[in-house]
Phi, psi and omega in degrees: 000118166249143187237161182261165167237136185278125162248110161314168142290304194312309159309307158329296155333310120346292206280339183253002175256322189288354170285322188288342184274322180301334122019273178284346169285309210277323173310308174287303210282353171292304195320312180318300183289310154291028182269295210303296152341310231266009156319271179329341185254000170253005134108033200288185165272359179211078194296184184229160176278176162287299177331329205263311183304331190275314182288332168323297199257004176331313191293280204328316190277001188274286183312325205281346189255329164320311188265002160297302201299303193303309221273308192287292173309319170275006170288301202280324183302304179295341159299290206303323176268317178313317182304279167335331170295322193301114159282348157258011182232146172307159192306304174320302155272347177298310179323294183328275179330298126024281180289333173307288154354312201234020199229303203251110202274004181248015175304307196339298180312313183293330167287320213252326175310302210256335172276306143331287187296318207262018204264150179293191167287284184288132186210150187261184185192140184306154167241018183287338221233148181267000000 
């Protein structure tokens, strides 16, 4: 049985800022961490390893990729069904996509560029799926 769905731009548009955040999370906790690093590159007389800078700061850097992480599974959760409702692209690419998904953690955006942004307004969709 299929029903149809409206996707607005405006919504897309929604749906293409929630691709974007795991993005801008994975980005500050990188930025974070070479911030901590960056001691090292300046040449003191008694640099510290990165292991000793990293055990300093674990919890923070343990918290800030946990909620990368929580943020990053329900995104992919929400790629992975929306991907699966879709009634116009075949089985073969849906997987692709899928592993894509679920191998390259900067997909979203790419995912949402090429699927998300170009799908018409009226569209059609599995109802098997909530």
């Amino acid at each position: 049985m299929e029903q149809m769905v409206v996707m607005s731009d405006q919504v897309k548009r929604r749906i293409g800022v929630l691709c974007v955040i795991p993005s801008i999370v994975f980005f500050i906790t990188l930025g974070y961490y070479l911030f901590i690093l960056y001691p090292l590159t300046q040449g003191h007389p008694a640099p510290e390893s990165v292991l000793n800078i990293t055990v300093k700061n674990y919890t923070t850097l343990f918290i800030m990729l946990a909620g990368y992480s929580v943020i990053s599974s329900a995104v992919l959760i929400y790629c992975i069904v929306h991907l699966v409702k879709l009634e116009s692209l075949n089985r073969p690419k849906k997987m692709l996509w899928i592993l894509f998904l679920l191998v390259v953690p900067m997909s979203y955006i790419y995912f949402w560029y090429k699927v998300i942004k170009s799908e018409p307004q009226f569209m059609e969709v599995n109802s098997d799926i909530g």
